[in-house]
ROKOL-859140 format. One line per field, with one value per residue: residue number from 1; chain; z, x, y negated of N, C-alpha, C, O in turn. Coordinates in nm, 4 decimals, always signed. Atoms other than C-alpha are relative to their C-alpha. Layout:
BEGIN
seq [NUM  ...];
mol [A  ...];
n_w [Z  ...];
n_u [X  ...];
n_v [Y  ...];
ca_w [Z  ...];
ca_u [X  ...];
ca_v [Y  ...];
c_w [Z  ...];
c_u [X  ...];
c_v [Y  ...];
o_w [Z  ...];
o_u [X  ...];
o_v [Y  ...];
end
This chain:
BEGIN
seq [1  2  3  4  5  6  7  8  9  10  11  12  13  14  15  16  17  18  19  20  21  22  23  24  25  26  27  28  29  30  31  32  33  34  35  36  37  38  39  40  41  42  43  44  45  46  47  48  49  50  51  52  53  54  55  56  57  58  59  60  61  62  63  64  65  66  67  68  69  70  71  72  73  74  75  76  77  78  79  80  81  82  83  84  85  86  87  88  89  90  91  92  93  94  95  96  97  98  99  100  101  102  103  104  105  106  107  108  109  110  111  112  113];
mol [A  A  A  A  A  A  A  A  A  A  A  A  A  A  A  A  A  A  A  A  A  A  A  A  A  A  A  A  A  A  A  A  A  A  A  A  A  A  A  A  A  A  A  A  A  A  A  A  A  A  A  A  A  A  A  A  A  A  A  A  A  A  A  A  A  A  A  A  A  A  A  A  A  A  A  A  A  A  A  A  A  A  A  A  A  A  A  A  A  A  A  A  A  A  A  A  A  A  A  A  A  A  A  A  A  A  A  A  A  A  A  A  A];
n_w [+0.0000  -0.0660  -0.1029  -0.0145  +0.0017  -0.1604  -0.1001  +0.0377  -0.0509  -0.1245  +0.0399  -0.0357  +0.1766  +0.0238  +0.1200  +0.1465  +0.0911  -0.0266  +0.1108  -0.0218  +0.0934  -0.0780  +0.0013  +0.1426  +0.0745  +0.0282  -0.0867  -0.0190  -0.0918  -0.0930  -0.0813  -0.1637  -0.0414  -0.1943  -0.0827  +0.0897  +0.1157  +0.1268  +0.0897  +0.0962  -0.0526  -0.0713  -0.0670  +0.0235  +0.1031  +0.0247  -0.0321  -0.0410  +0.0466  +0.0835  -0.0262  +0.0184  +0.1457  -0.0447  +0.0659  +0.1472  -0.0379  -0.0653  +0.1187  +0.0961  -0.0394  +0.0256  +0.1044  +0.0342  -0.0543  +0.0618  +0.0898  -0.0125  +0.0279  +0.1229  +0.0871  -0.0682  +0.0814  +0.1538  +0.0400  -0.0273  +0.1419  +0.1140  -0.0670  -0.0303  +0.1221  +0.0164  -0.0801  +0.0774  +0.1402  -0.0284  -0.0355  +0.1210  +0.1779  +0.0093  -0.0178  -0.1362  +0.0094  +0.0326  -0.2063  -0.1308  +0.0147  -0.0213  -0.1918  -0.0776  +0.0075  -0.0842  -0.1025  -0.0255  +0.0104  -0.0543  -0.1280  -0.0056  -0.0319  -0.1888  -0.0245  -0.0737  +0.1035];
n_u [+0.0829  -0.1067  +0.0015  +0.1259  +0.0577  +0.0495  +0.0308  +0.1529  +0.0191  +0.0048  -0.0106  -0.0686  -0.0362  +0.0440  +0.0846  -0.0924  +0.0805  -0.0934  -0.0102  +0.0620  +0.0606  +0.1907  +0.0070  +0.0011  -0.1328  -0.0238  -0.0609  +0.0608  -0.0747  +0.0617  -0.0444  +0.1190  -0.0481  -0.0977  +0.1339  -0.0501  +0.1101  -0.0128  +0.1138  +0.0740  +0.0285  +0.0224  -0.1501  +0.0147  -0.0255  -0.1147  -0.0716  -0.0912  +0.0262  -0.1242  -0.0803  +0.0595  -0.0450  -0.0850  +0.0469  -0.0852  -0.1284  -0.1186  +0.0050  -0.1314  -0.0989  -0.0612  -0.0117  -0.0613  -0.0661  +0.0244  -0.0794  -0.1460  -0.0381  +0.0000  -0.1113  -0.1058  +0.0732  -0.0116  -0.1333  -0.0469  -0.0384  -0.0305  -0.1668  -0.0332  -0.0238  -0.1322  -0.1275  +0.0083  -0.0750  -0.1451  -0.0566  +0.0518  -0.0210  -0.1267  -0.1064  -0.1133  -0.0651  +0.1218  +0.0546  -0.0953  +0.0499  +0.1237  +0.0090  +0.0257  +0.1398  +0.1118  -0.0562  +0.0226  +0.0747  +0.1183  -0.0365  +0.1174  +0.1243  +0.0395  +0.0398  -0.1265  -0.0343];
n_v [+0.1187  +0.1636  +0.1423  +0.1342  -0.0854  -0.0290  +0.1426  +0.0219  -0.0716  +0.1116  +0.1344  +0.1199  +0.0453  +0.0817  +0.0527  +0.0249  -0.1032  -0.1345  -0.1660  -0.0958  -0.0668  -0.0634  -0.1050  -0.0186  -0.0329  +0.1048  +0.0958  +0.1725  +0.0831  +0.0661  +0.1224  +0.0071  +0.1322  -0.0030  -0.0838  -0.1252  -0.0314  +0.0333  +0.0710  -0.0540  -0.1137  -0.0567  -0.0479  -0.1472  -0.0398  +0.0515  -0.0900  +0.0648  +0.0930  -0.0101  +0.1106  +0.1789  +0.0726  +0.0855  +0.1705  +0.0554  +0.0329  -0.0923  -0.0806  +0.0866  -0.0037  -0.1215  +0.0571  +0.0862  -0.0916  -0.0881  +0.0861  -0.0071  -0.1182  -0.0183  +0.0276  -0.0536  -0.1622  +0.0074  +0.0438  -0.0654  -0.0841  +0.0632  -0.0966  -0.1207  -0.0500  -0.0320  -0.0198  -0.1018  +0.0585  +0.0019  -0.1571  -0.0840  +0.0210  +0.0537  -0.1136  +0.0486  +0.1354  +0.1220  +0.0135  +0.1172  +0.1265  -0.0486  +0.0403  +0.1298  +0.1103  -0.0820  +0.0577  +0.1766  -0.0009  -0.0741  +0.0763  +0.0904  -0.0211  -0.0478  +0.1183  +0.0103  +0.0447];
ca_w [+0.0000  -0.0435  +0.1828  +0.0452  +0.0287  +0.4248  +0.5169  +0.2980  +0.4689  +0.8051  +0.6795  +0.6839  +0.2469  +0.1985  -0.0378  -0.3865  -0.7094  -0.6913  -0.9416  -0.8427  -0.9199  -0.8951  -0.8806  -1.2449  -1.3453  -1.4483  -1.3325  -1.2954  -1.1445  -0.8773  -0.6342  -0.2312  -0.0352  +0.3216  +0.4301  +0.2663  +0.0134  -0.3114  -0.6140  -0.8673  -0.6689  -0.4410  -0.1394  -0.2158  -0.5330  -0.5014  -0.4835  -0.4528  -0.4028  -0.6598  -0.6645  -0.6248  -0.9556  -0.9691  -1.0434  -1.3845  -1.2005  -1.1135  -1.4186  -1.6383  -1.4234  -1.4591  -1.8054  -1.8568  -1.6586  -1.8827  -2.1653  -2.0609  -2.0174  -2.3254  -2.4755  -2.2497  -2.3790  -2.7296  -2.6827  -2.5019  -2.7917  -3.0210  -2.8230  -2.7978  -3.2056  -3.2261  -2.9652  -3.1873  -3.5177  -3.3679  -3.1844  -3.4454  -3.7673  -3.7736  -3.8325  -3.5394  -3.6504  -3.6569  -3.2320  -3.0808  -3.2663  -3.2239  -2.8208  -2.7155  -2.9100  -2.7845  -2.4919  -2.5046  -2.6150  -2.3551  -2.0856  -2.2332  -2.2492  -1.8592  -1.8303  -1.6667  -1.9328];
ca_u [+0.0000  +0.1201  +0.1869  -0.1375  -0.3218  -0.2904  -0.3140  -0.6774  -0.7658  -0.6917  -0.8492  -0.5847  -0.5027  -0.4887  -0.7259  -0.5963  -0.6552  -0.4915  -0.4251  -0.6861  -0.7613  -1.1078  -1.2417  -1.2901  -0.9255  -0.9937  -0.7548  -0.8884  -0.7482  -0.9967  -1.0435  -1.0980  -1.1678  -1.0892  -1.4083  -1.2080  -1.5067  -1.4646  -1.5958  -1.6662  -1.6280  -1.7294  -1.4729  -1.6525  -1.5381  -1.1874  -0.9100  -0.6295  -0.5097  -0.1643  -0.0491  -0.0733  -0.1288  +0.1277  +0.0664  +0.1740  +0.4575  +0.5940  +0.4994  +0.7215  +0.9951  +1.0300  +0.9502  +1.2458  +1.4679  +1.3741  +1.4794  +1.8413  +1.8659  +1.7646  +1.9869  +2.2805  +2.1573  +2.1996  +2.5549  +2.6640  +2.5693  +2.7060  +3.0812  +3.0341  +2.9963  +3.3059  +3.4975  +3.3592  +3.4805  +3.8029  +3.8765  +3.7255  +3.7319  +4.0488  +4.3690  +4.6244  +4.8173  +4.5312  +4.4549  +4.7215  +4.5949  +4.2367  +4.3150  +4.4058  +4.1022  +3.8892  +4.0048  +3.9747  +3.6113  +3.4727  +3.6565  +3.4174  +3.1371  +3.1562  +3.1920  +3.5915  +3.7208];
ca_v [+0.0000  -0.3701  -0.6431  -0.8365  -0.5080  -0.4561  -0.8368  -0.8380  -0.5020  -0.7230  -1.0077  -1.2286  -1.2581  -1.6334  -1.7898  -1.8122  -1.6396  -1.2555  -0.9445  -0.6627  -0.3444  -0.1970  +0.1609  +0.1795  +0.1484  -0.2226  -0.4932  -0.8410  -1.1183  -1.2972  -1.5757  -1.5229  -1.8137  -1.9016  -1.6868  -1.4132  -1.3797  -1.2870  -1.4916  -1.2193  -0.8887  -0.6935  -0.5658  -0.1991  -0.2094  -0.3083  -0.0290  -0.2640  -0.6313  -0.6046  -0.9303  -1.3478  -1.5037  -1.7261  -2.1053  -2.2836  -2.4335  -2.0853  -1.9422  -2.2387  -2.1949  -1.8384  -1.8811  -2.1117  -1.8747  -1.6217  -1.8226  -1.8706  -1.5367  -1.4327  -1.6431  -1.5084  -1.1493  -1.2645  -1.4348  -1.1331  -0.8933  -1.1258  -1.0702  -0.7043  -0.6860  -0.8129  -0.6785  -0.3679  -0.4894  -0.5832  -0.2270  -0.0005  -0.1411  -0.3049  -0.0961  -0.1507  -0.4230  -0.6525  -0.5750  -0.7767  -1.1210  -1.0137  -0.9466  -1.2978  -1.4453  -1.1933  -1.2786  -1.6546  -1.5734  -1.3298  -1.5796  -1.8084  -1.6179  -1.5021  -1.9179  -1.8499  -2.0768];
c_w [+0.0000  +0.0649  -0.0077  -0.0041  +0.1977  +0.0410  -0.1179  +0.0961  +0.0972  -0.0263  -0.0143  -0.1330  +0.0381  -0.1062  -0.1254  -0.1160  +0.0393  -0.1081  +0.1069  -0.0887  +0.0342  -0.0181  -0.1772  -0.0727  -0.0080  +0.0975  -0.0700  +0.0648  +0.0473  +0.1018  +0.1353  +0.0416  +0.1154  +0.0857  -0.0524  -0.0737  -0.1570  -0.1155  -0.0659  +0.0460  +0.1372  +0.0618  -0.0011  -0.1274  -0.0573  +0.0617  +0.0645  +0.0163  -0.0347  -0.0100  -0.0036  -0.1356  +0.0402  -0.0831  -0.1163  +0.0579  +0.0414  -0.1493  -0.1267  +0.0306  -0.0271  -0.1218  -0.0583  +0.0132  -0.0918  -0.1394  -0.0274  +0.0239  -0.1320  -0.1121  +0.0285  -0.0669  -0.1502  -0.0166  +0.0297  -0.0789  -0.0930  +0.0512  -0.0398  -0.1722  -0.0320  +0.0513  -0.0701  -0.0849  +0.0010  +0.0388  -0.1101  -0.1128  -0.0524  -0.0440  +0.0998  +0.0049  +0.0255  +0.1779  +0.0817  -0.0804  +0.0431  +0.1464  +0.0441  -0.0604  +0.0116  +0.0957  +0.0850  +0.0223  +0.1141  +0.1603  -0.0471  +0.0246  +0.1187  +0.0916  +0.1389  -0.1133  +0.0620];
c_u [+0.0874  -0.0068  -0.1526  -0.1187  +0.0015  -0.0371  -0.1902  -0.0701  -0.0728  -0.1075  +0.0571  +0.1170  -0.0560  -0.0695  +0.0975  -0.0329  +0.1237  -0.0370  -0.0686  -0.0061  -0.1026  -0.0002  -0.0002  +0.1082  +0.0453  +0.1077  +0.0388  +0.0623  -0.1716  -0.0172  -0.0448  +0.0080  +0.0171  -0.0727  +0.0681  -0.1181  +0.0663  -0.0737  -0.0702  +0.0030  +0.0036  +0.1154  -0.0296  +0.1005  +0.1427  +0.0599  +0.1313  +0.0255  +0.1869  +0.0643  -0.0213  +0.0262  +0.0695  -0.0484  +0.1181  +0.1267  +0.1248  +0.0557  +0.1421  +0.1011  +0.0887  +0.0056  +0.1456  +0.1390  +0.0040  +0.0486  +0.1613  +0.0498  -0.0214  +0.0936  +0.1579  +0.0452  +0.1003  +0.1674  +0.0957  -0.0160  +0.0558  +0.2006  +0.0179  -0.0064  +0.1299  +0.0859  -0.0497  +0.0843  +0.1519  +0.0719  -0.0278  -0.0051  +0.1409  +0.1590  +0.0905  +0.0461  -0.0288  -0.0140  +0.0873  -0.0288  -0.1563  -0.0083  -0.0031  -0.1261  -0.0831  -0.0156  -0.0389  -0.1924  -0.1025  +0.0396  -0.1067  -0.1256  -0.0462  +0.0260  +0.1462  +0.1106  +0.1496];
c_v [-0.1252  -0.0700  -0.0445  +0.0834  +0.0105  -0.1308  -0.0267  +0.1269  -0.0705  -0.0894  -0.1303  -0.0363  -0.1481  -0.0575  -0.0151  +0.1157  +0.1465  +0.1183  +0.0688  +0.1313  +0.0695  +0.1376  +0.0352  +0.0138  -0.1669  -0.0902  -0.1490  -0.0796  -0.0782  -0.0841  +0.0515  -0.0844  +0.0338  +0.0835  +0.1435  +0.0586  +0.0035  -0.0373  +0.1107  +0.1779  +0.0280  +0.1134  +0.1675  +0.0547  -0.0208  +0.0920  -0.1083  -0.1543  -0.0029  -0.1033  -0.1585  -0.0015  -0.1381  -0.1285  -0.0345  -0.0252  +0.1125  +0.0502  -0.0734  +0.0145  +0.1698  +0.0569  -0.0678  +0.0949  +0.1112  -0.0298  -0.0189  +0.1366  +0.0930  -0.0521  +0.0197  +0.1363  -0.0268  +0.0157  +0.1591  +0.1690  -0.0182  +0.0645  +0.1262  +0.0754  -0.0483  +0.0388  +0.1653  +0.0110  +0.0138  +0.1208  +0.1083  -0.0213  -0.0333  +0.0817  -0.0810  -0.1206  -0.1178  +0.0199  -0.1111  -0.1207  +0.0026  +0.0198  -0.0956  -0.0785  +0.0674  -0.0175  -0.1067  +0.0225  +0.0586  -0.0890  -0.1314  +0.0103  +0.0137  -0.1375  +0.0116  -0.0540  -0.0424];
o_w [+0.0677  +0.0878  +0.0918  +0.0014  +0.2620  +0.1321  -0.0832  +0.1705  +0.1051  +0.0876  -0.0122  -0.1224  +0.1007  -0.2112  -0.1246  -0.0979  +0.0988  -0.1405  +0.2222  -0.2117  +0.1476  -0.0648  -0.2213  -0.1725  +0.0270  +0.2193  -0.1493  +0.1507  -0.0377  +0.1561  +0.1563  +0.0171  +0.1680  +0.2007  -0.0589  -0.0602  -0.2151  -0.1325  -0.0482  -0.0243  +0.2220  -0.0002  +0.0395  -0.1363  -0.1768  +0.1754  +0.1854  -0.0442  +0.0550  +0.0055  -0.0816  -0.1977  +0.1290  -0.1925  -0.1304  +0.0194  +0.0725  -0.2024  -0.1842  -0.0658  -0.0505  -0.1391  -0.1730  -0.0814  -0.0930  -0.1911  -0.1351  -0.0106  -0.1621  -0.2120  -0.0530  -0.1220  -0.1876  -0.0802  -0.0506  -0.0695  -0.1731  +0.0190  -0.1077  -0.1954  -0.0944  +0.0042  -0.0236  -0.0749  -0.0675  -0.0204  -0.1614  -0.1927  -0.1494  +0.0503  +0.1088  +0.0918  +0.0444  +0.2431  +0.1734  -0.0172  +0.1224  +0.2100  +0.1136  +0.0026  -0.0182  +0.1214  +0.2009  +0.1311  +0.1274  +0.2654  +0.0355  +0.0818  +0.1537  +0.2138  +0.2529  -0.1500  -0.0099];
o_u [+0.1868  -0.1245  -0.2225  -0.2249  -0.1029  -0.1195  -0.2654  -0.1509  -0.1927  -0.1533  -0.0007  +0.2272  -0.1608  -0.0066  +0.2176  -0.0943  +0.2310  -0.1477  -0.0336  -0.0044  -0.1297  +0.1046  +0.0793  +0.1081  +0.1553  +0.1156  +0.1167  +0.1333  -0.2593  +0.0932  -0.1619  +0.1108  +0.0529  -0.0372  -0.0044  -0.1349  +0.1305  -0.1851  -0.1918  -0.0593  +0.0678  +0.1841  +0.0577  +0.1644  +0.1717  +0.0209  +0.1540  -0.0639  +0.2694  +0.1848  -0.1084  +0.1208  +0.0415  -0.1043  +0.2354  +0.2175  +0.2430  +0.1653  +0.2367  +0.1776  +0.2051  +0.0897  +0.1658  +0.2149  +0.1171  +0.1207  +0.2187  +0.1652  +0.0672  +0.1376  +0.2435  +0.1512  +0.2057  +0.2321  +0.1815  +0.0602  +0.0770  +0.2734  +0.1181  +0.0272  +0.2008  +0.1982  +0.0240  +0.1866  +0.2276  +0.1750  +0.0761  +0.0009  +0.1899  +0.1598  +0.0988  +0.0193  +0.0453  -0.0118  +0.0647  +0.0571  -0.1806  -0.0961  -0.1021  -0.1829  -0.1867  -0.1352  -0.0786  -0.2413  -0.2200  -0.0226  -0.1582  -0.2009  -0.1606  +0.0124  +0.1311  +0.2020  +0.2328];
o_v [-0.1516  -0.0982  -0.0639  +0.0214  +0.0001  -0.1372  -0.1179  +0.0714  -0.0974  -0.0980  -0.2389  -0.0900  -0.1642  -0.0441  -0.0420  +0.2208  +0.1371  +0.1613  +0.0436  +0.1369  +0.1091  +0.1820  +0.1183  +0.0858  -0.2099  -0.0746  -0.2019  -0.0273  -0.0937  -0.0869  +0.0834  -0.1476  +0.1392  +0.1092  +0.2428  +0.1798  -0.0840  +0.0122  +0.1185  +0.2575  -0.0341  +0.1946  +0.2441  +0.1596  -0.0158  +0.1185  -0.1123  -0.2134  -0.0202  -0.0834  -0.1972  +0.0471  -0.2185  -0.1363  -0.0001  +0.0483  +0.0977  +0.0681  -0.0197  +0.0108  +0.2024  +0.1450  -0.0280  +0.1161  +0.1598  +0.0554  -0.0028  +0.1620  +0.1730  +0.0048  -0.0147  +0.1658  +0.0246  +0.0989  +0.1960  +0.2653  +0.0728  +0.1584  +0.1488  +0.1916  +0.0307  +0.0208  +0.2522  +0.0788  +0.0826  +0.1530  +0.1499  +0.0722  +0.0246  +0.1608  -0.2035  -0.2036  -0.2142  -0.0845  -0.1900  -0.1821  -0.0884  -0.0385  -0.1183  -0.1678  +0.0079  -0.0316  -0.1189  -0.0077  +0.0244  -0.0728  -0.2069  -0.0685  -0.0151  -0.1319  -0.0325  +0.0199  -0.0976];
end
């Protein structure tokens, strides 16, 4: 059971909208207020309470966050095709110029410039 699953049990979930899931399978998001009432269901009919919906302001932020990592992602596949290229394609000779700017590059990418 979760945290907001035993403190509704209790009665003591604070008002705000929340992920549910009902006997049916469905899962709704819903509002309780300070009476711990809920707007559109019924506390028979509710198996679980799964999680706070989080407000726009969380949502953009983690959003945004999600963003820079994605583009972290990217850079750091982008490195690892050439630190491919460079080890495996290359014939020998070619590795020791290809090490120090590989080098330079993945000291940039891990932002130890």
């Amino acid at each position: 059971m979760t945290n907001l699953n035993e403190k509704w049990k209790k009665g003591e979930l604070p008002e705000g909208d929340y992920y549910i899931k009902r006997r049916n399978g469905y899962l709704p998001y819903d509002n309780i207020d300070s009476h711990g009432v809920w707007r559109n269901s019924i506390d028979e009919d509710i198996v679980e309470v799964l999680a706070e919906v989080p407000s726009y302001e969380l949502w953009k932020a983690v959003h945004e966050q999600w963003k820079v990592l994605l583009e972290e992602n990217t850079k750091l596949k982008e490195l690892l095709k050439e630190c491919k290229l460079a080890i495996f394609d290359y014939p020998p000779y070619d590795l020791a110029s290809d090490k120090i700017r590989l080098q330079i590059k993945i000291d940039q990418v891990l932002g130890e410039e």
